[in-house]
BALUM-840449 format. One line per 8 residues: number of its first residue (from 1); their letters; for each residue x, y, z of N, C-alpha, C. Coordinates in steps of 0.2 Angstrom, whole numbers. Each point is the difference from the previous one (the first is absolute). Layout:
N
NUM> A> X/Y/Z/X/Y/Z/X/Y/Z  ...
//
This chain:
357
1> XXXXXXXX> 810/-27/450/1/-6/-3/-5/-5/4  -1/-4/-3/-5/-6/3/2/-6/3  -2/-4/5/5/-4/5/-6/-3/-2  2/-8/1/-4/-5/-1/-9/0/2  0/1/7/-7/3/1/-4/3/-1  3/5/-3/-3/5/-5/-2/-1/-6  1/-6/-4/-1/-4/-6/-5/-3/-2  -4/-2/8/-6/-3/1/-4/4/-2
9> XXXXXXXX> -1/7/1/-6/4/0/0/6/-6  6/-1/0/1/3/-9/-3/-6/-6  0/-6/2/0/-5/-6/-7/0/2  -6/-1/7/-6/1/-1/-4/6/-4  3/5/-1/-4/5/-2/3/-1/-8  7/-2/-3/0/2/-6/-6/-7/-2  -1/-8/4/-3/-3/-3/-9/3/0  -1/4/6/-6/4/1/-2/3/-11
17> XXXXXXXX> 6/5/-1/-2/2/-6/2/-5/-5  3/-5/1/1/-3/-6/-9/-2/-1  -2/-4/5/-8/-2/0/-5/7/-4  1/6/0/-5/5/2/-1/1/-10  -8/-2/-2/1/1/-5/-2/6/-2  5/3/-4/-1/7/-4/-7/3/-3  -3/4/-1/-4/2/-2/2/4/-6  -5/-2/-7/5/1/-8/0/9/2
25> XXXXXXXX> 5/1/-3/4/9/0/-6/3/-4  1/6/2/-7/6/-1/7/4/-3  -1/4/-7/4/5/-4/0/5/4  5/1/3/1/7/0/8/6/-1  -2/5/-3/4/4/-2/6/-1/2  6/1/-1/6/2/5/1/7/4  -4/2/-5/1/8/3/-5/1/4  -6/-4/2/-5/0/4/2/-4/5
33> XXXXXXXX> 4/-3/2/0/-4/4/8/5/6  4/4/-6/6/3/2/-5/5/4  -5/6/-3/-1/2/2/-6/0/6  0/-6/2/-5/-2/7/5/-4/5  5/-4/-1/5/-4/5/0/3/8  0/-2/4/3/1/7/5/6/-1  5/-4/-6/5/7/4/-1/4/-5  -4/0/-4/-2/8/-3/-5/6/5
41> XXXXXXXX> -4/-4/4/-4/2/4/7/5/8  4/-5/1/4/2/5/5/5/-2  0/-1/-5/5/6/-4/-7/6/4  -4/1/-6/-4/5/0/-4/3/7  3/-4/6/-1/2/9/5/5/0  5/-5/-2/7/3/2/2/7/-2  1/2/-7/-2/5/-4/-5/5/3  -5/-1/2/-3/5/4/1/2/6
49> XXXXXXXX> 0/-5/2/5/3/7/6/4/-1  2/4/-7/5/4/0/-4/3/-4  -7/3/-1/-4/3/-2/1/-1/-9  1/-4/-1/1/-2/-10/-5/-7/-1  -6/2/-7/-2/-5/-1/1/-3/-7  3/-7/3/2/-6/-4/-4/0/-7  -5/1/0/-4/-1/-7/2/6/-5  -1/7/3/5/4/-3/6/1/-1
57> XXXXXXXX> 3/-3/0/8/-1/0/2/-6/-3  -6/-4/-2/0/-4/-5/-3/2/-7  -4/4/1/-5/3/-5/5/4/-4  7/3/4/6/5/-4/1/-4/-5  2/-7/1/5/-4/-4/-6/-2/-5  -6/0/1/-2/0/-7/-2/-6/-2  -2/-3/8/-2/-9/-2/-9/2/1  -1/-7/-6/-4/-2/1/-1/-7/2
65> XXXXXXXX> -8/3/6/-1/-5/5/-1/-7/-4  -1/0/-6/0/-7/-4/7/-4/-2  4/4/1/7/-1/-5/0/-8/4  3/-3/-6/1/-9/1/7/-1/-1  2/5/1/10/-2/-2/2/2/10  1/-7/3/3/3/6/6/5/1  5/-1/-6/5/4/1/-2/6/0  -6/3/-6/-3/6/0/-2/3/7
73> XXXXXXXX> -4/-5/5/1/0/5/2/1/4  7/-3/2/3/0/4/7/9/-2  -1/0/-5/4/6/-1/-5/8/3  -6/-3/0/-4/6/3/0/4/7  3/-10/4/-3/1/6/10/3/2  5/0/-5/6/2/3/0/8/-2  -5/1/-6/1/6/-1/-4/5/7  -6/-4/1/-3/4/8/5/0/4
81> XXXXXXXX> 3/-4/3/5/2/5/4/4/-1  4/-1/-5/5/6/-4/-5/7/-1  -5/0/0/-4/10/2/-1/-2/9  -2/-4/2/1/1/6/6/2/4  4/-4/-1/5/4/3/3/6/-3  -1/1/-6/3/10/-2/-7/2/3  -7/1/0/-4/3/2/1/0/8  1/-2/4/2/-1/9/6/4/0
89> XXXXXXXX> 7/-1/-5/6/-1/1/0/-4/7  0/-3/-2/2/-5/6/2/-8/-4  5/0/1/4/-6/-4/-2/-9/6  -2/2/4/-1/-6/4/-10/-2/2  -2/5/-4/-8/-2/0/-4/-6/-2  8/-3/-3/-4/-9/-2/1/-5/9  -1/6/4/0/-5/7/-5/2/4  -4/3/-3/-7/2/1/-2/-6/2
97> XXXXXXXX> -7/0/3/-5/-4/1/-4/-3/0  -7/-4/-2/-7/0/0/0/1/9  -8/1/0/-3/2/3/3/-7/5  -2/-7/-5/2/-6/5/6/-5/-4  5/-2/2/3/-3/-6/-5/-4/-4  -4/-4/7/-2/-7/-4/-3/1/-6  -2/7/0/-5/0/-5/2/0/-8  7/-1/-1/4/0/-3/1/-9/-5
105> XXXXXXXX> -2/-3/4/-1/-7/2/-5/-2/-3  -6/2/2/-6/0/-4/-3/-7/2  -4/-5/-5/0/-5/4/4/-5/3  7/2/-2/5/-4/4/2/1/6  -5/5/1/3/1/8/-2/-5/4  -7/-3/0/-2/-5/4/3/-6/0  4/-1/-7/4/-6/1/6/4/4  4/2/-2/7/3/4/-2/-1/7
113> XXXXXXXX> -7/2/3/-1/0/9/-1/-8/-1  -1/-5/-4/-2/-5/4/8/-5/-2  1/3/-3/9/-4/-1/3/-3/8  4/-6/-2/5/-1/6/2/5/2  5/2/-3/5/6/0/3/3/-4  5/5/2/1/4/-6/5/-3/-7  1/-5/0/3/-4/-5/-7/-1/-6  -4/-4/3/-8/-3/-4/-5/7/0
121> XXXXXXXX> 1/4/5/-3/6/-5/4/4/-6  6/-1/1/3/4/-7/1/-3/-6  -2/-10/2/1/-3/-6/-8/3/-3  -4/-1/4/-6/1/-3/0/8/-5  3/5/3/-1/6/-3/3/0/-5  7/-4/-2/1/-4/-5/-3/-2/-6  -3/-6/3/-2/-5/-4/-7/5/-4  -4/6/3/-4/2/0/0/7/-1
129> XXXXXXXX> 5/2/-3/2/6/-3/-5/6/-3  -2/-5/-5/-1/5/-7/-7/2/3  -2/-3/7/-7/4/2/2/6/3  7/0/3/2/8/2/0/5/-7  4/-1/-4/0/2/-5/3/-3/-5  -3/3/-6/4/-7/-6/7/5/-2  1/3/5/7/3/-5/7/-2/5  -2/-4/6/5/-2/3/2/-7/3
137> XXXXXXXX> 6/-2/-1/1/-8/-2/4/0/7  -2/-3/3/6/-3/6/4/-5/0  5/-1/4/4/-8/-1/5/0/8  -3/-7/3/3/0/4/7/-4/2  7/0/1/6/-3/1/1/0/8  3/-10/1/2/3/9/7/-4/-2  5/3/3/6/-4/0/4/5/6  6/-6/4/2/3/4/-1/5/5
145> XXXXXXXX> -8/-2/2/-3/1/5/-3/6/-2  0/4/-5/-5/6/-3/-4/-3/-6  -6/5/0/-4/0/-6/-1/6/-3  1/-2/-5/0/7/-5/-4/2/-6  -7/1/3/-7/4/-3/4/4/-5  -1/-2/-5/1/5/-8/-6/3/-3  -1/6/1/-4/2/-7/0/4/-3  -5/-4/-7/2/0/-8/-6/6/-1
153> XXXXXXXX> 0/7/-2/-5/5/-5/-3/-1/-7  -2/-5/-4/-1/2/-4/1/7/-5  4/-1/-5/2/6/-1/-2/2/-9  -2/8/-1/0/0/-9/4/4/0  -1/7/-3/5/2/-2/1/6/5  -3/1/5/4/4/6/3/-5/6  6/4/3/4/-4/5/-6/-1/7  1/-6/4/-4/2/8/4/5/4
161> XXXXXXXX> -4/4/4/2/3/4/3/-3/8  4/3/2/2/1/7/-8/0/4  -4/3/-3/-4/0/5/-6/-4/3  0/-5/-7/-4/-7/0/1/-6/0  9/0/3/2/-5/1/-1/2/10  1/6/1/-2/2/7/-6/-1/1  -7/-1/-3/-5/0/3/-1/-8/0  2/-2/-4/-1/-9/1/3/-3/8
169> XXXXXXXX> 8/2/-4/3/-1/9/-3/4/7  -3/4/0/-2/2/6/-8/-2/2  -3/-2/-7/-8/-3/3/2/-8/2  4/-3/-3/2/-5/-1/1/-3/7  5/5/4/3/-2/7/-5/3/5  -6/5/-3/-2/2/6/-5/-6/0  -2/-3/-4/-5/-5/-1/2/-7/4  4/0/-3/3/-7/5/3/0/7
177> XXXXXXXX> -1/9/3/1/0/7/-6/0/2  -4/2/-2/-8/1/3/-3/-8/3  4/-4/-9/-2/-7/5/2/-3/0  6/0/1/5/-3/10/-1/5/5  -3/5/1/0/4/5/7/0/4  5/1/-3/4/2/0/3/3/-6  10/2/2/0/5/-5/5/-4/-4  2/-2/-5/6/-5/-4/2/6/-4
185> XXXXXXXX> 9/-1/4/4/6/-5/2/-5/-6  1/3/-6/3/-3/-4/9/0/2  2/-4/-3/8/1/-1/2/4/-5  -2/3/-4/3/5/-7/-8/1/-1  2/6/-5/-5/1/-6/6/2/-6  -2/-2/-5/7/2/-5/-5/2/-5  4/5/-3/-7/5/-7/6/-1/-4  -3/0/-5/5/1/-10/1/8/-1
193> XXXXXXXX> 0/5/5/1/6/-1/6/4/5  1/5/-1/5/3/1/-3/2/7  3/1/8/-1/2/6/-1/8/1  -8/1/1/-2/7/2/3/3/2  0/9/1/5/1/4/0/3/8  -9/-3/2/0/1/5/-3/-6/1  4/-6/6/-6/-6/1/-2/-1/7  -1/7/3/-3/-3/6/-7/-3/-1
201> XXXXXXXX> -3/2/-3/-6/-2/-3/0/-8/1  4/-3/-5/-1/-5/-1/2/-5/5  6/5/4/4/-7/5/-5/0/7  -5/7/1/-6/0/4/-4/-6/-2  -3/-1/-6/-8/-6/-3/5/-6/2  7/-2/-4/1/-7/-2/5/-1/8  4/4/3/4/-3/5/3/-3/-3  5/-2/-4/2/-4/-2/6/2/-5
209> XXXXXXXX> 3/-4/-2/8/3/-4/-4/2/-7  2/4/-5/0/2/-4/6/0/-6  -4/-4/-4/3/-3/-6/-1/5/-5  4/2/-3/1/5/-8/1/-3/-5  -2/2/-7/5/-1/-8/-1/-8/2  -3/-5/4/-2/-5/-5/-2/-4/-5  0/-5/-1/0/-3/-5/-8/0/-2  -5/-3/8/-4/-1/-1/-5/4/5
217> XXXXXXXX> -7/1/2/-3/2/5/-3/-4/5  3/-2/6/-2/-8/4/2/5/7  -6/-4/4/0/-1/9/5/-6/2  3/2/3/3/-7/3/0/-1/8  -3/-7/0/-2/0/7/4/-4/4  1/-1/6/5/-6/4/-7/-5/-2  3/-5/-2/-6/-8/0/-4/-2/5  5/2/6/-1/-2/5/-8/2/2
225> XXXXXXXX> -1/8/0/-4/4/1/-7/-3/-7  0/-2/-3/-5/-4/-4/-6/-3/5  6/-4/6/-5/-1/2/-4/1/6  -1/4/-2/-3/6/7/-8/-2/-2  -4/-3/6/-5/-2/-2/-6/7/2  -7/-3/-4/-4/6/-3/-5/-2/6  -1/2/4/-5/1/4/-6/-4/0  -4/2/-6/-6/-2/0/0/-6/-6
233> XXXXXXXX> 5/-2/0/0/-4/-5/-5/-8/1  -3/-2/-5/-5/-5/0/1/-3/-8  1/-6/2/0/-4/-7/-4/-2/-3  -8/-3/1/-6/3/-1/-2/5/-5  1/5/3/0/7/-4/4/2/-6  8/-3/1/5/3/-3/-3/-5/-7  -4/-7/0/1/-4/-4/-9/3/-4  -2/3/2/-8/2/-4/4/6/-1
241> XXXXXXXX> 5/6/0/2/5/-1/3/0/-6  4/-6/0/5/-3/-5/-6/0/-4  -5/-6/-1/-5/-1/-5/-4/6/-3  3/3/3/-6/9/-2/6/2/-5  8/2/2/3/2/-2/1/-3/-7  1/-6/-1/-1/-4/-5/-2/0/-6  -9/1/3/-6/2/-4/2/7/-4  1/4/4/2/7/-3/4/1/-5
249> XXXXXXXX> 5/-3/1/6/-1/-4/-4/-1/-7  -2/-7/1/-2/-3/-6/-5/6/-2  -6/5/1/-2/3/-1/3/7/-4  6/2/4/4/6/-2/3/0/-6  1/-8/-2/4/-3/-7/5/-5/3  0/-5/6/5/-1/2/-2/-6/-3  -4/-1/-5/-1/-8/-2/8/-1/-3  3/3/-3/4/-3/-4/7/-1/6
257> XXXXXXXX> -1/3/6/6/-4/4/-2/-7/5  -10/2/3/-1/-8/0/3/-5/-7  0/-1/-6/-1/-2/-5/10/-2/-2  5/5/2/4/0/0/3/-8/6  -1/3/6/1/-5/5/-1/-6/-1  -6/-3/-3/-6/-6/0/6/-2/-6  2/2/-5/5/-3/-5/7/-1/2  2/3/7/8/0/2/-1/-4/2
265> XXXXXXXX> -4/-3/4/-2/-5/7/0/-7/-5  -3/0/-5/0/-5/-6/6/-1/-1  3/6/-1/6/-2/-5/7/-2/3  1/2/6/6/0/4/2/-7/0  -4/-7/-1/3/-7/2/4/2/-8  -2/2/-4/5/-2/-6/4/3/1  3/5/2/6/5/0/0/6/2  2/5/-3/0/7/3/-2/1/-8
273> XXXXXXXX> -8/4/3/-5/3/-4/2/7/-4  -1/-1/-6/4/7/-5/-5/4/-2  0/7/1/-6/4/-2/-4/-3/-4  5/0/-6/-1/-1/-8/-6/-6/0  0/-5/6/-3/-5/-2/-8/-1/4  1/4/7/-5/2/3/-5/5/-5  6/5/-6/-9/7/-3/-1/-6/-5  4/-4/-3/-3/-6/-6/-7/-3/3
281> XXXXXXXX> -2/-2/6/-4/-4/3/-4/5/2  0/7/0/-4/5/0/-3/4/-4  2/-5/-6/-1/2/-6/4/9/-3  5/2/5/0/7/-2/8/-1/-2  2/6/-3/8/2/-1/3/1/9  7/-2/-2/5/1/7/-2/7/3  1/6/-6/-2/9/1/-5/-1/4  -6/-4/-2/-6/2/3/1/-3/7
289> XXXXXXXX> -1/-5/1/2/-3/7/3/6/5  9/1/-2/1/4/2/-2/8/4  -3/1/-8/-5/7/3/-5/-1/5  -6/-4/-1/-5/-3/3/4/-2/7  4/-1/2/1/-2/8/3/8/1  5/4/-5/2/6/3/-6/3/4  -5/0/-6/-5/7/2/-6/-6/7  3/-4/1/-2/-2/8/4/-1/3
297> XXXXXXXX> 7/3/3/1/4/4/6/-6/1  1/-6/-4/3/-7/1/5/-1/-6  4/-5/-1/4/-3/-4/0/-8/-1  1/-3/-6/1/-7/-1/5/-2/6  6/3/2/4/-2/5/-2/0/5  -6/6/2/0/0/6/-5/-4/3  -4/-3/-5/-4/-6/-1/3/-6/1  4/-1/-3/3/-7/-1/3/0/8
305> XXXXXXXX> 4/3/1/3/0/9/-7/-1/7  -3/5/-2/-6/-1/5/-4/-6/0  1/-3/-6/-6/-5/0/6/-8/1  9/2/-1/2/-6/4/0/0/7  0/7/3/-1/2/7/-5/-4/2  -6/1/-1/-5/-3/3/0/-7/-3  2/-5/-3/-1/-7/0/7/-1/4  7/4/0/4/-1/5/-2/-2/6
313> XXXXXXXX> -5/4/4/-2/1/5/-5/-6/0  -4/-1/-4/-3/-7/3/3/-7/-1  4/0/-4/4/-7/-2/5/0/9  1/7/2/6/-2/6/-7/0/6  -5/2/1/-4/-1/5/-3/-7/-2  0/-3/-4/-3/-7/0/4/-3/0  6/-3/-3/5/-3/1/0/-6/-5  3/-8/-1/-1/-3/-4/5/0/-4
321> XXXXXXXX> 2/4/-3/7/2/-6/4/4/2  6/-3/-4/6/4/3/4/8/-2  3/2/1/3/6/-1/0/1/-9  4/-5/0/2/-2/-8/-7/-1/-6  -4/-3/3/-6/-3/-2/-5/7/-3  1/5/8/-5/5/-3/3/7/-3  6/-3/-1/3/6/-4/-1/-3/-6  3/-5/-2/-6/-3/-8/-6/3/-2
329> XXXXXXXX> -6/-2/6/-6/0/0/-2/9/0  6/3/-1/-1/9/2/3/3/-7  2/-6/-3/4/1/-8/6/5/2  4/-4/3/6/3/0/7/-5/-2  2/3/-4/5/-4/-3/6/-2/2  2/1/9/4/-2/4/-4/2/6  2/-3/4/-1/-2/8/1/6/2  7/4/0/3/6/3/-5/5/-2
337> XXXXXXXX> -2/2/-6/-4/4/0/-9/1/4  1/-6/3/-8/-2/3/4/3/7  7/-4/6/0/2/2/2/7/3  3/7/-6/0/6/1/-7/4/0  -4/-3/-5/-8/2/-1/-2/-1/9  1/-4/3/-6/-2/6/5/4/5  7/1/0/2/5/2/-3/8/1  -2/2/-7/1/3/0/-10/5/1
345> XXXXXXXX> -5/-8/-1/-6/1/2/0/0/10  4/-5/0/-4/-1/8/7/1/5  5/1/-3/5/1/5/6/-8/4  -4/-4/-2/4/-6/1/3/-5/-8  2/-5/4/1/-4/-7/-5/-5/-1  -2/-5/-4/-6/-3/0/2/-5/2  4/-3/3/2/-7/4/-2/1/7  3/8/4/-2/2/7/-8/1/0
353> XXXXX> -3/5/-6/-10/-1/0/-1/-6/-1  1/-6/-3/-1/-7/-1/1/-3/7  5/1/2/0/-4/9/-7/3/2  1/6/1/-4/4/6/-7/0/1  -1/-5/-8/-8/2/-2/-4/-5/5
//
C-alpha cells in the first residue's frame, strides 16, 4: 500500500511521463512482436536449461512467426509447455529458470531497480505489461492488509497450462527479490487447477500456502511487505525509465491505451465514462476497442481504475478539495464508492491520506 510519503514520488514520475512526448508508433506485427518479447526470450533460457528448444516446440504447433491473431499466439506458447512437460515428465518444469530472472523483464528491469520499492516496481510492471508479453494481463487488489496479483492468460481455443502460470509466478518473485535483495514470501499462491500429486516441488520455489481449484490465478502478498524498499532505487532514472517505457509502448501498439487514458482523464468530471462512448470518440465499434486493449495485455476497466488511481494520488498529494469533491472529479456517483476505491488503491481512507499529505 502507499502511505502519504510515498505519493510524492510516485506523482513525480507519473507527471515525468505525462510531459514525455511519444514518438508516432512504427507497425509492427503481433506475432513479431510475441515472438521477440523479454518473456519469449526467458521462456527460451529456461527451456534449454532442461535441454528443449522453444522455437521448436513452437514450430510443432504450427505457428507462424507472422501470425497477427495473439490468441493464435498465445495458444502456441501453452501448447509448448504442454510438450514440455510430457516431453521432461516432469509436471513442475514451469519453475524452471532463465539464466537471470531479470532478463525476463527486459527493458523493465532498469526501471523495476530504480523503483521506491516493491509496491512502485509492481505498479510499474503493471502498468507496463504488454512489453513483457501481450498475452498477459495483470491486476493489482490491496484490502485488509493483503494484495492480490491476478493474472489474466489470454486464451483461444486451448486451455493455459499449470505450467505458464508457474513460470510467470516464479520469474515474477525471483525478479522482485534480486531487487530488494531480499527474499519476499508471498502469502498464497492460488491456481484454477486441480492440486498435483506431488508438491514438494512447489512448496520448495513459493514457501508459501497453496491454494487449489480457484477461481482465479493471483499471488497474494502481506501489504505490508510492498514496502520493502529497492536498493538501488533512484528517481531520476525511474522517471527517464518510465519515459522509455512509455515510448515502447506506444511503438509496440500501445497507442490505443495512450489514446484511451487521455479520453478517460477528459471524461471523468462528467461521470463515469462508458465504453461505448470512449470507441465512438475513437471512431471505432465497442468489439473493436475491446479487442484492441485485450490483445495489449489491458481492459477498458482496468484503464478506467488505473488512470483514477493515479489523479487519486495527486488530487490527495496536493490537497485543496475535499474527499467528496474528488470523488465527483474521479466520476463516481457516490462518495462511498471513492472511499472503498482508495481503500482498496492505497490502503487508507481518503480523509486519513488527505490529513497526512
Amino acid at each position: 500500500m502507499y502511505n502519504a510519503s510515498q505519493l510524492a514520488p510516485l506523482l513525480r514520475r507519473q507527471d515525468a511521463t505525462a510531459a514525455a512526448a511519444p514518438r508516432p508508433p512504427e507497425h509492427k506485427p503481433a506475432g513479431a512482436a510475441g515472438l521477440t518479447n523479454s518473456w519469449h526470450k526467458a521462456m527460451a533460457q529456461a527451456m534449454a536449461g532442461r535441454g528443449l528448444c522453444l522455437q521448436s516446440l513452437l514450430d510443432q504447433q504450427g505457428l507462424d512467426p507472422a501470425e497477427p491473431d495473439p490468441r493464435v499466439l498465445s495458444d502456441a506458447y501453452s501448447g509448448a509447455w504442454e510438450l514440455a512437460a510430457a516431453r521432461t515428465g516432469d509436471a513442475a518444469i514451469g519453475l524452471s529458470v532463465p539464466a537471470h530472472p531479470l532478463v525476463a523483464l527486459g527493458l523493465l528491469a532498469h526501471l523495476v531497480l530504480a523503483a521506491h520499492d516493491l509496491g512502485d516496481a509492481l505498479q510499474y510492471i503493471l502498468r507496463f505489461s504488454a512489453l513483457l508479453s501481450p498475452a498477459v494481463c495483470m491486476e493489482l487488489d490491496q484490502e485488509d492488509g493483503q494484495s492480490r496479483l491476478r493474472v489474466d492468460i489470454l486464451k483461444g481455443l486451448r486451455p493455459t497450462p499449470l505450467q505458464r502460470y508457474d513460470f510467470i509466478a516464479n520469474v515474477l518473485l525471483q525478479s522482485l527479490n534480486w531487487a530488494t535483495a531480499r527474499r519476499v514470501r508471498p502469502l498464497k499462491v492460488c491456481y484454477p487447477f486441480a492440486a498435483p500429486l506431488e508438491l514438494e516441488r512447489w512448496i520448495e520455489v513459493f514457501g508459501c500456502e497453496l491454494e487449489f481449484n480457484a477461481e482465479h490465478f493471483a499471488i497474494v502478498f502481506d501489504s505490508a511487505d510492498l514496502r520493502t524498499a529497492i536498493p538501488t532505487a533512484n528517481a531520476s532514472v525511474a522517471a527517464l525509465c518510465e519515459r522509455s517505457a512509455s515510448q515502447a509502448m506506444v511503438q509496440r501498439g500501445g497507442s490505443i491505451q495512450v489514446r484511451v487514458r487521455q479520453l478517460l482523464t477528459q471524461e471523468l468530471s462528467k461521470g463515469d465514462p462508458k465504453r461505448e462512448t470512449i470507441a465512438a470518440q475513437l471512431h471505432m465499434s465497442e468489439r473493436t476497442l475491446q479487442r484492441r486493449l485485450l490483445e495489449e495485455s489491458t481492459s477498458f476497466n482496468k484503464l478506467l481504475d488505473e488512470t483514477r488511481r493515479e489523479l487519486a494520488a495527486r488530487y490527495l498529494s496536493r490537497g485543496g478539495i475535499s474527499p467528496t469533491e474528488m470523488s465527483f472529479a474521479l466520476g463516481f456517483a457516490d462518495p462511498s464508492n471513492f472511499y472503498r476505491a482508495c481503500k482498496r488503491w492505497f490502503g487508507h481512507s481518503p480523509s486519513r491520506l488527505r490529513s497526512a499529505a
